[in-house]
N, C-alpha and C positions, 0 to 999 in steps of 0.2 A: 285440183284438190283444195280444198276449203281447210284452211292451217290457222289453229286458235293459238293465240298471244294473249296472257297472261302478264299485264305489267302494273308490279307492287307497287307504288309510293312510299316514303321512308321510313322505315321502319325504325321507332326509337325503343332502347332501351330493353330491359328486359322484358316487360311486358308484350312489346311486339314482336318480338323472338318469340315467346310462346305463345301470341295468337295462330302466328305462321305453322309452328309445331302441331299447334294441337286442330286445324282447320283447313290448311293448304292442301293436303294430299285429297281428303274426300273434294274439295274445289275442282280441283285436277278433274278429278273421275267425274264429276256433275257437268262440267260444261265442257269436256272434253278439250281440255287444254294439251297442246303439244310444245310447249316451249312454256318458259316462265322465267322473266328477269325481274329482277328487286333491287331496288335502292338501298344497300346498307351502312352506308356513312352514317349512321345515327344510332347503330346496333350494341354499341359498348353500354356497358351499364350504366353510364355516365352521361349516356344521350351523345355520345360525340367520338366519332371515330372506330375501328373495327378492327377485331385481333383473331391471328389466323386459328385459332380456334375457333371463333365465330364464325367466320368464313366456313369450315365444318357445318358449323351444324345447321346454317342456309343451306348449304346443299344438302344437305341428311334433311331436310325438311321439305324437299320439293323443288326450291330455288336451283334455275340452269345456270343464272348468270347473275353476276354484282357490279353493278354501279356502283360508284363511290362520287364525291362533292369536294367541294371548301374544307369539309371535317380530314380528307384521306389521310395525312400525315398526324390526325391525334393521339394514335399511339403508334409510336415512331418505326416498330418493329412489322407495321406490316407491310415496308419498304420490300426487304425480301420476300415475303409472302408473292406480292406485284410480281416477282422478276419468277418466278415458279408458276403459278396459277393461271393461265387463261382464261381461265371463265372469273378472273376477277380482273374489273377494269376501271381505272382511274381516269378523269377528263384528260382527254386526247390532248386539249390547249395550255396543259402544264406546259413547261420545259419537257425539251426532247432526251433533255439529259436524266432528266426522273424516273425514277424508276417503273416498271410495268409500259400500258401499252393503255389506247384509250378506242381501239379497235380489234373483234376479235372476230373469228369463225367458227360458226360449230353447226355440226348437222344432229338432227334429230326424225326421227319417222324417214328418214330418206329425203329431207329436205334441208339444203345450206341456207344458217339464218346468218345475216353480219348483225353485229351490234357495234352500236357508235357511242359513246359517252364523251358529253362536251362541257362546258362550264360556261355561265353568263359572266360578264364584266359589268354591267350596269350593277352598282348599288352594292358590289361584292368585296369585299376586303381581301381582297390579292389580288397579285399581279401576275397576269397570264394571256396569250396569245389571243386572235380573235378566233371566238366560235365556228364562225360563217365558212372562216378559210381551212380550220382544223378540219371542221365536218368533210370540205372539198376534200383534202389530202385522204381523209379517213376514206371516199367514196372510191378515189382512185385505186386505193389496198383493196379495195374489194370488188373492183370493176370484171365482170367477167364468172363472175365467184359464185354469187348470190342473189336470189331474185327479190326474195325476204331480207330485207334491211328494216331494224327498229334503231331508235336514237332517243337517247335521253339528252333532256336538255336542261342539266341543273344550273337554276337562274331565279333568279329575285324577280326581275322585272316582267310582268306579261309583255310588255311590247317586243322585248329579243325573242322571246319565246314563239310566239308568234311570228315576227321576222323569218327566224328561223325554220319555222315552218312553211312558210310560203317559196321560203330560198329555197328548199330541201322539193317543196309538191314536185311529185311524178317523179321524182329520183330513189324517192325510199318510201316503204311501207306504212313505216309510223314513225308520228314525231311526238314523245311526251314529256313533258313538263315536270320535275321534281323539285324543290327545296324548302318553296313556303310549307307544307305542310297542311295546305286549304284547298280540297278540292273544288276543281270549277264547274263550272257548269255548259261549257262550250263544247265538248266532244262533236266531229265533225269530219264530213270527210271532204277534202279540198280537190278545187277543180280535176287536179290531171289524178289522182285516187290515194294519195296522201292520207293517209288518216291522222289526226290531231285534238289533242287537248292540252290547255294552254297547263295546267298540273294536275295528276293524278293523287295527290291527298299524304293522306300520312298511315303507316301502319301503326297501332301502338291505341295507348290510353287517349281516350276522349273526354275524359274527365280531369279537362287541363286544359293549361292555354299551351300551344303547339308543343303538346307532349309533356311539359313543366308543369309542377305544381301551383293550382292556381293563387295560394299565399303566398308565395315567392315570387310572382312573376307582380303580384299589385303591390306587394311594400316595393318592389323596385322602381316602379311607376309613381307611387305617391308621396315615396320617402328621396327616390333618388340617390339613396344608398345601396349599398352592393349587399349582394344576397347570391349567392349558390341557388342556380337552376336546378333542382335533383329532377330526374324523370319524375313522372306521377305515376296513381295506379289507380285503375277505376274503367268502366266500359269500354272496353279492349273492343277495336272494329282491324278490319283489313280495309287500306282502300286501296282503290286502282283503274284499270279501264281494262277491258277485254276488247281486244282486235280479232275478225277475222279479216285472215288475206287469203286471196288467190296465188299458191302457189305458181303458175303460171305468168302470170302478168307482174307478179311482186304488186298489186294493188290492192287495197283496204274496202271490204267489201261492206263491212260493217263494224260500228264502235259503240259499244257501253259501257257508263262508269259503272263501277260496283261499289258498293261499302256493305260490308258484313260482318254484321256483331259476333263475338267469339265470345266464349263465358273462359273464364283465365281466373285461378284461383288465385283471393290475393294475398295469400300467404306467402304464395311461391313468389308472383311478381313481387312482395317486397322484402323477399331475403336479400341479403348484401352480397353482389357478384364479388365472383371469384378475382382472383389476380388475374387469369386471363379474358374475362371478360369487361374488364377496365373498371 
């Protein structure tokens, strides 16, 4: 069986919540997608961090599964959220004593997918376990389980990402890349049927520098004083990469990016979120 993958890139802000609402479900139905994980460390109003309301309404919008990053602890309550939700997963390479889990299982169409979430260390502002050896631990929880393994691999640096991908070829489905916020242009499928791209992009406004408004992001640069990153609002896209795999073999038969303009009204995107969406 030929099992389409659907994976989002990070979704900031309000505005990318509502591209996903108002464009992911006909997606679904168009390229007949069977699964669909999203990056939502970026989902709070705020650009930064994700609250278990939010969490809602990812999945009320299509989203099976959430990724989280470097952001997961910026608003501190979705600790518990972690330790309840399965389909929401934190990098595996935190501490073991943190809350939630950074590998999960879930069947869909009659087929068990694993999902992995890991974190890069190059270039990253915290301290956390290696990637390489989490991903292993992650592969061994799901040895036996699952033919369909995807992993997200949020990381600054293309070379771990990459790395990681080659470590991973033939053991998992798909390996891709979130946190820059810049899609690549290397989608590719590796020797043993690996499918990879070094990062699948950003959900949210493109009328910004990586999600930010772009006068706040250059007085910062040219003044070198501090300025408040707000989200921006302006040409709402979805990006991401579409997999298919053979269920059968758990190999990557084929990979395309996608990026797809949403029309997001901006009125809505620039009301001032609620308390629970940060």
């Amino acid at each position: 069986m030929e099992f389409n993958v659907l994976a989002i890139g990070d979704i900031v802000g309000k505005p990318g919540r509502l591209a996903l609402q108002a464009k992911l479900a006909a997606l679904r139905a168009e390229w007949n997608v069977h699964f669909v994980v999203a990056n939502g460390e970026n989902v709070a109003g705020t650009g930064s961090g994700i609250t278990e309301s939010l969490v809602g309404k990812l999945f009320d919008a299509g989203v099976d599964v959430i990724t989280l990053g470097d952001h997961t602890w910026k608003k501190q309550e979705i600790a518990s959220t972690l330790e309840r939700e399965p389909r929401l997963l934190r990098p595996h390479n935190y501490s073991r004593r943190a809350s939630g889990t950074g590998v999960g299982l879930y069947e869909t169409s009659g087929v068990a997918v694993g999902v992995i979430d890991v974190m890069g260390r190059l270039y990253m502002n915290t301290v956390i376990d290696c990637p390489f050896q989490a991903a292993d631990r992650a592969l061994e929880h799901l040895k036996g389980r699952a033919k369909v393994i995807l992993v997200d691999m949020h990381a600054e640096a293309t070379s771990e990402k990459q790395a990681l991908g080659w470590h991973l070829d033939g053991r998992v489905s798909a390996v891709f890349g979130t946190h820059t916020h810049v899609q690549t242009a290397d989608e590719r499928i590796l020797p043993k049927g690996t499918g990879f791209i070094t990062d699948i992009g950003m959900t949210g406004p493109y009328r910004s520098i990586l999600g930010r408004r772009v006068d706040a992001v250059l007085h910062r640069f040219l003044t070198h004083m501090y300025e408040r990153f707000d989200v921006a609002v302006g040409e709402e896209k979805i990006g991401g990469a579409l997999f298919t795999i053979d269920t059968e073999t758990g190999k990557t038969l084929a990979v395309r990016r996608v990026l797809v303009d949403v029309a997001v009204k901006a009125d809505e995107a620039n009301e001032r979120p609620g308390r629970d969406e940060g």
